[in-house]
C-alpha positions as CSV (number, residue, x, y, z in Angstrom):
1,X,73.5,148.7,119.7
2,X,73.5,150.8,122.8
3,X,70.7,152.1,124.9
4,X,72.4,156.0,123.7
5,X,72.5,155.6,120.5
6,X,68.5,154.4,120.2
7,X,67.4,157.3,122.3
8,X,68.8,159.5,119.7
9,X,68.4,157.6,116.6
10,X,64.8,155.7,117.1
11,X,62.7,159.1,116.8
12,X,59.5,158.5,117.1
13,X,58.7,158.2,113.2
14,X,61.5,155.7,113.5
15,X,59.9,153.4,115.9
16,X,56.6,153.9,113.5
17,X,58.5,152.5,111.1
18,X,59.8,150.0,112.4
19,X,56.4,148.7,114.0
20,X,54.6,149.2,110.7
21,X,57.9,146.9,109.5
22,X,57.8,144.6,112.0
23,X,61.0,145.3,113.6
24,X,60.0,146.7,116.7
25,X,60.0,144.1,119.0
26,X,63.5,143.3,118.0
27,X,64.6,146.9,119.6
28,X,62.0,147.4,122.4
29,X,64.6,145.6,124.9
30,X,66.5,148.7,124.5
31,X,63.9,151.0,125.8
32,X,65.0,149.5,129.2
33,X,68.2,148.9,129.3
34,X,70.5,150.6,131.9
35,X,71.9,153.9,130.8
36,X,75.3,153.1,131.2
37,X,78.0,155.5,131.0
38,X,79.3,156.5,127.5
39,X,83.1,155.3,126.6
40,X,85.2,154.6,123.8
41,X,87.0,151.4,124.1
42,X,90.2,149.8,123.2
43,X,88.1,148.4,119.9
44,X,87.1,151.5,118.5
45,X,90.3,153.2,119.5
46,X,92.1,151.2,117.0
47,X,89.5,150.7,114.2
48,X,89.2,155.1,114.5
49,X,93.6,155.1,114.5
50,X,93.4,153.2,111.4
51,X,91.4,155.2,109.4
52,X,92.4,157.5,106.6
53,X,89.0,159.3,106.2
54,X,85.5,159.1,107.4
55,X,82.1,160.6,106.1
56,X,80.8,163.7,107.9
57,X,77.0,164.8,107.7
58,X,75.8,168.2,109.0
59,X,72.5,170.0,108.5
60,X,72.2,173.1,106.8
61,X,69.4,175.7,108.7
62,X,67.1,175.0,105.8
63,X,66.9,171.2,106.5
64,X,68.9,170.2,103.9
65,X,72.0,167.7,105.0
66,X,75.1,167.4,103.9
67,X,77.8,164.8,103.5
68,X,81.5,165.7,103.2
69,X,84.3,163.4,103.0
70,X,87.0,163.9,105.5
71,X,89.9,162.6,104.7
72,X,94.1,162.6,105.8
73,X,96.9,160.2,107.0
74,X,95.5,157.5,109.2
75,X,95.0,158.3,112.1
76,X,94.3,161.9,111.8
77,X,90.7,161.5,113.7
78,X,92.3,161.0,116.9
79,X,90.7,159.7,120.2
80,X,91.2,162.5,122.6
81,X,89.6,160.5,125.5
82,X,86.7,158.1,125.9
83,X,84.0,160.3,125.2
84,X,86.2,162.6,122.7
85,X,87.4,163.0,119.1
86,X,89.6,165.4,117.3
87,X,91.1,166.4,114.0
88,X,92.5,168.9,112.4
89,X,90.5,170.5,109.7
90,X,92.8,171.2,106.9
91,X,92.1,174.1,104.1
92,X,89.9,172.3,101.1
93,X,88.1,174.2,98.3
94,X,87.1,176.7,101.2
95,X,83.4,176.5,99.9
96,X,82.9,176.0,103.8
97,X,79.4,174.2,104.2
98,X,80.0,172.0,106.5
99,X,81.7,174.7,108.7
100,X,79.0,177.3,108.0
101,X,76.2,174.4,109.4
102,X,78.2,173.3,112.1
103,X,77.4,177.1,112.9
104,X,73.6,176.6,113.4
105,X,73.7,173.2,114.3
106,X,76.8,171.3,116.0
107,X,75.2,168.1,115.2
108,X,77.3,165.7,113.2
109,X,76.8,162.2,112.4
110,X,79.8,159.9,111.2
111,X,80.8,156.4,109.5
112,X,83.9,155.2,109.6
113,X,84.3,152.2,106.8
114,X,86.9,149.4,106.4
115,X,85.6,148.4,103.4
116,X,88.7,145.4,102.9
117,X,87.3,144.2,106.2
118,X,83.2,145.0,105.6
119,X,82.9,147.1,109.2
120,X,81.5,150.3,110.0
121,X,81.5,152.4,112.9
122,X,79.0,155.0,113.1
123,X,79.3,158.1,115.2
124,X,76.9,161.0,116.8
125,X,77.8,163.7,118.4
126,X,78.4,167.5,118.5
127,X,81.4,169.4,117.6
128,X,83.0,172.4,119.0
129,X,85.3,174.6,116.8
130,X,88.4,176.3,117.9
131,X,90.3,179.0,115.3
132,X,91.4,181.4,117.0
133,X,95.2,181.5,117.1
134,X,95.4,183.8,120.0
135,X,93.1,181.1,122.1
136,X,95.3,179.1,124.6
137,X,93.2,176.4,124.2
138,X,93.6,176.5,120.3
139,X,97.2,176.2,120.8
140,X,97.0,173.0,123.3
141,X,94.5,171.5,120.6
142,X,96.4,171.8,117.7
143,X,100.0,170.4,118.9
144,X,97.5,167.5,120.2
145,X,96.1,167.2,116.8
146,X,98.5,168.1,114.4
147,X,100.4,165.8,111.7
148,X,104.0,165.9,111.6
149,X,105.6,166.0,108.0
150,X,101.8,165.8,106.4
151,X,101.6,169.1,103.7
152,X,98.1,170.4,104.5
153,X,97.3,173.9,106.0
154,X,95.4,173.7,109.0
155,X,92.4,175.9,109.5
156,X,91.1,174.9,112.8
157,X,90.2,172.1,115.3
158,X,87.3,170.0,115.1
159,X,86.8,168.4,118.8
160,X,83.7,166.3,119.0
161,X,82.0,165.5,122.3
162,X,80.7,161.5,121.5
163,X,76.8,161.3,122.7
164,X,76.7,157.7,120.9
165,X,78.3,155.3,118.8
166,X,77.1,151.7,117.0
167,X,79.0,149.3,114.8
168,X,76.8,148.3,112.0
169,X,76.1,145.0,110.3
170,X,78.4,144.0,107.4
171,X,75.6,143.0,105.2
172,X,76.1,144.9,102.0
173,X,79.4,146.7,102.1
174,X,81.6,145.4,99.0
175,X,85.3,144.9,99.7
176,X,87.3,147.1,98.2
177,X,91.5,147.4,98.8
178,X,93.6,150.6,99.1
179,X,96.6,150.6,97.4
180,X,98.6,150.3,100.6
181,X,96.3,147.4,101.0
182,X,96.9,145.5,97.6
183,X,100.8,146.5,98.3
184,X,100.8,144.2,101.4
185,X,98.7,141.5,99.8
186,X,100.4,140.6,96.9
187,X,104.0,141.2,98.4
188,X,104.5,137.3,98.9
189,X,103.7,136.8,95.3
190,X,106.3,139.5,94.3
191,X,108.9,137.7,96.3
192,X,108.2,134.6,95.0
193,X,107.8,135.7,91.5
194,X,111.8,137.6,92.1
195,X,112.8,134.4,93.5
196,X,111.6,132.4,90.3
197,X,113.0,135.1,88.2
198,X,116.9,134.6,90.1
199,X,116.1,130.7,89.5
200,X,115.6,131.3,86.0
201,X,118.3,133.2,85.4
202,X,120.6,131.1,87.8
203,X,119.6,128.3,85.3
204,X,120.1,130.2,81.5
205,X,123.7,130.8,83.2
206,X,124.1,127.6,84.2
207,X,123.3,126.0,80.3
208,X,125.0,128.9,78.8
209,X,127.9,128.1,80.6
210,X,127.4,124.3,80.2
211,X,126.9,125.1,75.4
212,X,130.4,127.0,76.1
213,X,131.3,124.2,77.5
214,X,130.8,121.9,75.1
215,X,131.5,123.9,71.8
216,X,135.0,124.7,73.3
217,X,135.6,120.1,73.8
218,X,133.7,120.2,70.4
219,X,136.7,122.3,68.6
220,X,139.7,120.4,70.6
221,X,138.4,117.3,69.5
């Protein structure tokens, strides 16, 4: 875990907590350690590129949070720069909550799961959103963020200024497979099961012809 992410995470009911818990001591190192500069590396580049969807969660101006899930080809959260993500934000059920809070509050707080793999990446940060089609700068975003050949109306761009990130422990996350996933795992037992079925039928053609064979020395005998 980074020093960032404890600043904003371990509030100070947190570090209560965690003292009442018994934890403490295992995250008061962080309380000193260097502030170093924020960056998204090579690692979570990939792990964010492979991603089909992620869960989003906003808070409403009464306090109450919300958690949407965000989902499109993988790949469609993009990694702008090191400190920077963007996707497009493509027209749901236009109930518009997490928009509407992102209105009061630009907070956002996301986890990216590979559940076949058990690893999370959680994100915080604060998002900026950009409409407008007369804005230059909506323009740039969008052809930046923008899906080729994927059928989904955009609405607008989400660009999200990174203030901390942490990859979380595996412990309880259950595997579970896409179907792309299950696809590329059982393809070797497809091919081998289409190679047995050739061998099998290589073979009933083989004795077929073999009985032909020996009704046809049967009746010239």
């Amino acid at each position: 875990m980074s020093r960032a992410y404890a600043d904003i995470a371990f509030t100070a009911s947190v570090r209560a907590m965690q003292s009442r818990m018994g934890s403490r001591a295992a995250y008061a190192g962080l309380d000193h350690a260097p502030k170093s500069p924020l960056s998204l590396g090579g690692q979570e580049a990939a792990f964010i590129r492979e991603r089909d969807g992620f869960y989003q969660a906003t808070v409403s101006e009464t306090g109450w949070p919300y958690v949407q899930f965000r989902g499109g080809p993988a790949g469609f959260l993009k990694v702008l720069d090191g400190q920077t993500l963007g996707y497009a934000d493509f027209r749901g059920n236009r109930q518009y909550i997490s928009v509407g809070n992102l209105q009061g509050n630009e907070r956002v707080s996301i986890f990216l799961m590979d559940y076949a793999n058990q690893r999370r990446l959680k994100i915080l940060g604060r998002v900026r959103l950009l409409s407008d089609p007369a804005d230059p700068e909506f323009s740039a975003t969008l052809a930046r963020l923008e899906l080729p050949g994927y059928r989904a109306r955009i609405e607008r761009a989400a660009i999200i200024s990174v203030e901390a990130f942490d990859w979380n422990c595996p412990q309880h996350i259950s595997p579970k497979f896409s179907e792309a996933e299950i696809d590329e795992g059982i393809a070797p037992l497809r091919a081998e099961l289409a190679r047995l079925r050739a061998e099998v039928a290589e073979l009933k053609g083989m004795a077929k012809a073999k009985a032909a064979g020996s009704v046809t020395a049967a009746g010239l005998s």
